[in-house]
C-alpha positions as CSV (number, residue, x, y, z in Angstrom):
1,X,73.1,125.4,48.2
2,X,71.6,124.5,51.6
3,X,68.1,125.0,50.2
4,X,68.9,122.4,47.2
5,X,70.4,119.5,49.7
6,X,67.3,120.3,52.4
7,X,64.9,119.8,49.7
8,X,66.6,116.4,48.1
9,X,66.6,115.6,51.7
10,X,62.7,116.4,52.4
11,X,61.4,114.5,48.8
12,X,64.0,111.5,50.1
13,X,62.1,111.3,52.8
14,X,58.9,111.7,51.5
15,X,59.5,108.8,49.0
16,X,61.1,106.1,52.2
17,X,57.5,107.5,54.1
18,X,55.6,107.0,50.9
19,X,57.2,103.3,50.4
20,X,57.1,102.1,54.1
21,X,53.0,103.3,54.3
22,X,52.6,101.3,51.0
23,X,50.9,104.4,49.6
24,X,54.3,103.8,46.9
25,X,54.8,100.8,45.1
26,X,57.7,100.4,42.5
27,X,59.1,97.7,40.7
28,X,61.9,97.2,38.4
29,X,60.2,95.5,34.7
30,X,63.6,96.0,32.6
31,X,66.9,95.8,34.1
32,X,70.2,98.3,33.1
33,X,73.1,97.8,30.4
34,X,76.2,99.4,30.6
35,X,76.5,100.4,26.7
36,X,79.7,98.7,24.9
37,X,82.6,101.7,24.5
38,X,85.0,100.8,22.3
39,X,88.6,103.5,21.7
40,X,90.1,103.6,18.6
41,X,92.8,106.0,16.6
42,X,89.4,108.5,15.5
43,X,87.6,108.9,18.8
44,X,85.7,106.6,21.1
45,X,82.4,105.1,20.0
46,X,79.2,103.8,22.4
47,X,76.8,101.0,21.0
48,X,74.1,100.0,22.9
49,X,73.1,100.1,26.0
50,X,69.8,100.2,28.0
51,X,68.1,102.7,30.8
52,X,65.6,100.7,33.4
53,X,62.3,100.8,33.3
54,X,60.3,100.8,36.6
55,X,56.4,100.5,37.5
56,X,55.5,102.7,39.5
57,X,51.8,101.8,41.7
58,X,50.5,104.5,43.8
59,X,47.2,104.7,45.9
60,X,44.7,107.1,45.7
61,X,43.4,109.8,47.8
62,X,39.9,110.6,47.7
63,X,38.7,114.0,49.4
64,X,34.7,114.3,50.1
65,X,32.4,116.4,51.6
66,X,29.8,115.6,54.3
67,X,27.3,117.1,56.5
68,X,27.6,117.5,60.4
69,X,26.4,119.3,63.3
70,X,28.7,120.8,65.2
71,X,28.6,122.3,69.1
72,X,29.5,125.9,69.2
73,X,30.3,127.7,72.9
74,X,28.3,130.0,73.5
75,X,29.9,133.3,74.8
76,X,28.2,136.1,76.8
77,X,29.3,139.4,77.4
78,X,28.2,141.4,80.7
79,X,28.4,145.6,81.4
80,X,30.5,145.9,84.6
81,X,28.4,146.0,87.7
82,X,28.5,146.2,91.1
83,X,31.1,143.6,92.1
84,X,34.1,145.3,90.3
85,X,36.7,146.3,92.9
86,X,37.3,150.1,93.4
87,X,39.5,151.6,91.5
88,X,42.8,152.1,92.9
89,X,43.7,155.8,93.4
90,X,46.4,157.9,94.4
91,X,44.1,159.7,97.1
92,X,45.7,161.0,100.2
């Protein structure tokens, strides 16, 4: 259950990011109707009734590749020599 509510939480937020950047654009073209429910003595009966319609804009993303020199360190690797401190012993 906490999975389901963190991930309605995470595509909520991706959506307000997604708006605010103006990478998402949506618009409502058709509005909602409540359908007509009527009760009589055999059952209840729904006419009508409409869902929304949006337009939904989005931009576009568009990934490439390209050609560049890049500096790599260098790394060197010398033997021990001379200069390496004795090594400690337990001489007595």
């Amino acid at each position: 259950m906490r999975a389901v509510i963190f991930i309605l939480i995470l595509v909520i937020l991706v959506i307000i990011a997604g708006v605010s950047t103006g990478f998402l654009n949506i618009n409502q073209i058709r509005g909602a109707k409540a359908p007509e429910v009527t009760a009589t003595r055999n059952g209840i009966s729904a006419k009508g009734g409409q869902a929304p319609a949006f337009d939904v804009e989005t931009g576009s993303v568009k990934v490439g590749t390209k050609e560049t020199s890049v500096k790599v360190p260098t790394l060197e690797v010398q033997k021990a020599g001379g200069n390496q401190a004795a090594a400690a012993g337990n001489a007595q």
